[in-house]
C-alpha positions in Angstrom: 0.0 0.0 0.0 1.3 3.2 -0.7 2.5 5.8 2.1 0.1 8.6 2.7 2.9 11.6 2.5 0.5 14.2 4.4 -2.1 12.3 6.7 -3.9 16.5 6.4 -4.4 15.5 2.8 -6.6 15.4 1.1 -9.2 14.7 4.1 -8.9 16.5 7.1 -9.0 20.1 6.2 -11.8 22.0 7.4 -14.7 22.9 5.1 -14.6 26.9 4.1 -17.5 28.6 3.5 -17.9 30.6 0.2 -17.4 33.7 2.2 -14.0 32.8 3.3 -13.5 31.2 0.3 -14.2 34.5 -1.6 -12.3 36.8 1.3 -9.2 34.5 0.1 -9.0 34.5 -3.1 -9.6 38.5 -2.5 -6.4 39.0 -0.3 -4.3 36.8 -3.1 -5.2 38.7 -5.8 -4.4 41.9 -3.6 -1.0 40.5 -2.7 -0.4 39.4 -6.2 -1.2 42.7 -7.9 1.0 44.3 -5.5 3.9 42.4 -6.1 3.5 43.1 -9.8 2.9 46.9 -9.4 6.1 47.9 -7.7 6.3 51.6 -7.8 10.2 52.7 -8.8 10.5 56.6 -8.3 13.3 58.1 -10.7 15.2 61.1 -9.5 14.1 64.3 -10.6 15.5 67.8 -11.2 14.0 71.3 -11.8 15.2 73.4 -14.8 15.2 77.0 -14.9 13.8 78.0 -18.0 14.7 81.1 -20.1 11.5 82.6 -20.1 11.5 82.7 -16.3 7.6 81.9 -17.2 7.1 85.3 -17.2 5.6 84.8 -20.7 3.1 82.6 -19.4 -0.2 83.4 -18.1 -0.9 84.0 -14.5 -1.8 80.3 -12.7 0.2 78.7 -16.0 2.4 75.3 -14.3 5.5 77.2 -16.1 4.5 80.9 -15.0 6.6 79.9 -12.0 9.9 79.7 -14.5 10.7 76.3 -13.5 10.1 72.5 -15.2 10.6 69.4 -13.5 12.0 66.3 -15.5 13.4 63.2 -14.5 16.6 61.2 -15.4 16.4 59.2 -18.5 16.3 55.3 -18.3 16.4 52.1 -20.7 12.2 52.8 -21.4 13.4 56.3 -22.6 16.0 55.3 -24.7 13.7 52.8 -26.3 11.9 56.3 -27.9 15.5 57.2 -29.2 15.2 53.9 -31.0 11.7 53.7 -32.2 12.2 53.9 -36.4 8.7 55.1 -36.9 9.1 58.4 -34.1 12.5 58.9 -35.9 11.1 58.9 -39.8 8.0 60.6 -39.0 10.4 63.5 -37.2 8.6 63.1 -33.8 11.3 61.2 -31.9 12.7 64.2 -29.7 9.5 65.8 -28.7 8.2 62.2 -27.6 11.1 61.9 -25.0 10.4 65.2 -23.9 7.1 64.3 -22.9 8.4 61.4 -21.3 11.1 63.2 -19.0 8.4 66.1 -18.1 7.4 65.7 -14.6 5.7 68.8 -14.3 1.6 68.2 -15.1 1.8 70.6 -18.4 0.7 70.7 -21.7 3.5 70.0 -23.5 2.5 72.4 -26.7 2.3 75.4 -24.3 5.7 74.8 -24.1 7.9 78.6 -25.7 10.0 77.1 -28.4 12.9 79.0 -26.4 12.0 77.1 -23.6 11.9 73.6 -25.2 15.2 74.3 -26.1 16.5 74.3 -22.7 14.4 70.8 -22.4 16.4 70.0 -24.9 19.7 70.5 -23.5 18.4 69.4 -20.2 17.2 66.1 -21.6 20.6 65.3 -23.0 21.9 65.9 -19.4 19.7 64.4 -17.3 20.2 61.3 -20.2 24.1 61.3 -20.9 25.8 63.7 -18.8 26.8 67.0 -19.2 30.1 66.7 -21.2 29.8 66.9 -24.5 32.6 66.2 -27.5 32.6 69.1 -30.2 35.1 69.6 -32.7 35.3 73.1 -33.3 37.7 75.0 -36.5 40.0 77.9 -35.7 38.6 81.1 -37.8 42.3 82.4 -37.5 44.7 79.3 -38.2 42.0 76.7 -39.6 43.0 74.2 -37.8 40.4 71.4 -36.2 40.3 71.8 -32.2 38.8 69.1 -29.8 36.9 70.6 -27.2 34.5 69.2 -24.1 31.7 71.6 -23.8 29.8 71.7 -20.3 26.3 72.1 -20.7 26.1 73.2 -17.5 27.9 76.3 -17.9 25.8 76.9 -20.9 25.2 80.7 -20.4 21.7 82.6 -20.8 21.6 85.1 -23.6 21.0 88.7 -22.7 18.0 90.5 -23.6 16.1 93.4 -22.3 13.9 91.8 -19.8 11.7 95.3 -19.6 9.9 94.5 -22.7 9.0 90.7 -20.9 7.8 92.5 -17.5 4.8 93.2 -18.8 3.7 89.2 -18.2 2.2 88.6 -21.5 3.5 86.9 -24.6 2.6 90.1 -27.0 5.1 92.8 -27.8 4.8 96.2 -30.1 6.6 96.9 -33.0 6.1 99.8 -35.6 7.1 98.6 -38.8 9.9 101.0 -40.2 8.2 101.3 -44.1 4.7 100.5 -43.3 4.3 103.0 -40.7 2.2 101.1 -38.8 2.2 98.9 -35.2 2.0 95.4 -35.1 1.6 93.1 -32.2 3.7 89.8 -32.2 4.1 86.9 -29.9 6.9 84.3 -29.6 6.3 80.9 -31.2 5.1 78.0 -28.9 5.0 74.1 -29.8 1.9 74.2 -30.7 2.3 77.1 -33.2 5.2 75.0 -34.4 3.5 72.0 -35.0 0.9 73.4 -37.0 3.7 75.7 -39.0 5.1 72.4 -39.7 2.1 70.8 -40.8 1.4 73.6 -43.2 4.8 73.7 -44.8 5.1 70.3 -45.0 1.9 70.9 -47.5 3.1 73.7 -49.4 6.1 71.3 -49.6 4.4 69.2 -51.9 2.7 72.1 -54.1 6.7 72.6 -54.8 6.2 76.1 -52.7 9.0 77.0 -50.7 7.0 80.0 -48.4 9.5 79.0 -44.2 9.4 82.8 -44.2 6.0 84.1 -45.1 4.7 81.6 -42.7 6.2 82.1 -40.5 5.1 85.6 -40.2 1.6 84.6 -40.3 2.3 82.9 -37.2 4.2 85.5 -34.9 2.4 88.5 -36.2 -0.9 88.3 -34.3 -2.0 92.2 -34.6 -1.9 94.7 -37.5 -3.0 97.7 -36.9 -5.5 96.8 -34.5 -6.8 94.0 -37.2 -6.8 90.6 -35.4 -8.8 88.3 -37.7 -6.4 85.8 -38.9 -7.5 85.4 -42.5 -6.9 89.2 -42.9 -3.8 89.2 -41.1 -2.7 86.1 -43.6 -3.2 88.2 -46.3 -1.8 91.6 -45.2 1.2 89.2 -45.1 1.4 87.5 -48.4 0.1 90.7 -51.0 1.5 93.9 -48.2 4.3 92.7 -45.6 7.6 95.1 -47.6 11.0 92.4 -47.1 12.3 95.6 -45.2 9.6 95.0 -42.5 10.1 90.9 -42.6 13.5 91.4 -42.2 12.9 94.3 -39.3 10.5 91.6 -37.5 12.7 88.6 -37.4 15.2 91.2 -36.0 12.9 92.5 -33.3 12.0 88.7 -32.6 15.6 87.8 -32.2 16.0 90.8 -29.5 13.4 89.9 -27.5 13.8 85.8 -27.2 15.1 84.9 -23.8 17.2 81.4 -24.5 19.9 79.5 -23.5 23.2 80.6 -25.8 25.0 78.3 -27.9 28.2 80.2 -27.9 31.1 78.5 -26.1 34.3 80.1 -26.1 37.0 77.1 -26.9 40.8 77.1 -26.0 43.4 76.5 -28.8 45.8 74.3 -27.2 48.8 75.7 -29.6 48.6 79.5 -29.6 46.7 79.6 -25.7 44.2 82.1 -27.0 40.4 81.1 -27.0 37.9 81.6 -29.9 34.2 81.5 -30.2 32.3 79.1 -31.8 28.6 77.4 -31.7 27.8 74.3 -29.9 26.2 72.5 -33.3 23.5 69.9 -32.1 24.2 66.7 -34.3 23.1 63.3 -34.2 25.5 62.1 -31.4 23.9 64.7 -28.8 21.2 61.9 -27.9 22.7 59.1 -29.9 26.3 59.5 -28.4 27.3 55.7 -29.8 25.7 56.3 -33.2 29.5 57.0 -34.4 29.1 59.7 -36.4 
């Protein structure tokens, strides 16, 4: 006869009701679910934006000049690698999204803002060294340089014109003789200016400038309908005033400079160059 191995089973357990049997298979599924929901929280770190959100409405999450975003990891870097955010040219603004902490929509982001996401992103992601090559203006020569992106400095503008804690600034036009209000370009503005020149694209138009006017300019003369302001643009807007916009525009942009002053190892002076954001700033090991 074969040994019984455990004389409680199968017969002398105790009978459960279908309340305890029911309260049981409650507190598994409890303990199981919790087990598989382990919560892993990522360090954080808030960036000062350019904008010191003054640019922002009052109440805005970025009024206060700051945005949280956390340190990337492996999930992130999957978006780096994702072929179809890469060909459809969405890849960057996706792992933004992803290393925002702070509850925002991300297309009220200022474009001159989102750059400093930008840089922050590749921080927060690779570090804050980062490998340029820069040429010499004076001897030509090819100089290897670590930038810091830390020490990235803040370009200077007249803050008085961004006091006034609205995105909407005056400019007379110099051959028109007449004011304009403009704003400064946020993602969503940019997606949509994308959008529409990606169309024009295919007409065989090439119009970045125009509309990109009919973006920024937002008041013409007291005029504010859009379709009126379109056209003031495309049949009236003088080069002389585009060019005397885009200048203005430039003035008043609070960002982080790209301007790095690099040391020339054989003569001991420095010279200034641009920091030029290529293909290794988030793909570091893509070898080019």
């Amino acid at each position: 006869m074969a040994q019984k191995v455990n004389d409680d089973y199968p017969g002398k357990a105790p009978v459960m009701t279908d309340k305890q049997l029911k309260e049981l298979a409650t507190a598994q599924y409890n303990t199981d679910a919790a087990e598989e929901t382990l919560v892993f929280d990522f360090p954080t770190e808030i960036i000062q934006l350019p904008s010191k959100g003054k640019l922002y409405p009052k109440g805005h999450p970025l009024s206060k000049g700051t945005i949280e975003m956390k340190y990337m990891t492996a999930k992130e870097e999957d978006i780096l690698t994702n072929q179809s955010f890469i060909n459809n040219g969405v890849v960057l603004d996706k792992l933004f999204k992803a290393l925002i902490v702070t509850p925002v929509d991300y297309n009220d982001l200022l474009l001159c803002d989102k750059n400093a996401v930008m840089i922050a992103a590749r921080i927060l992601g690779y570090g804050k060294d980062y490998p340029i090559k820069a040429v010499n203006p004076t001897t030509g020569e090819e100089v290897e340089h670590v930038v810091d992106l830390t020490q990235l400095p803040e370009k200077e503008i007249d803050w008085s014109l961004l006091d006034k804690g609205t995105n909407e600034f005056t400019l007379d036009l110099p051959a028109a003789k007449i004011p304009i209000k403009l704003k400064l370009l946020t993602q969503r503005d940019q997606s949509k200016m994308d959008a529409e020149l990606k169309g024009l694209a295919k007409l065989k138009k090439n119009a970045a400038v125009s509309t990109m006017m009919k973006y920024v300019i937002i008041n013409i003369d007291g005029e504010t309908d859009n379709a009126k302001i379109r056209k003031f643009v495309d049949t009236r807007l003088l080069a002389i005033d585009s060019r005397a916009i885009r200048k203005f525009l430039i003035s008043i942009t609070p960002e982080t400079s790209l301007e790095v002053q690099v040391p020339d190892g054989d003569s001991g002076d420095n010279f200034r160059t641009t920091v030029g954001i290529g293909l290794d700033f988030f793909w570091p090991d893509s070898g080019l």
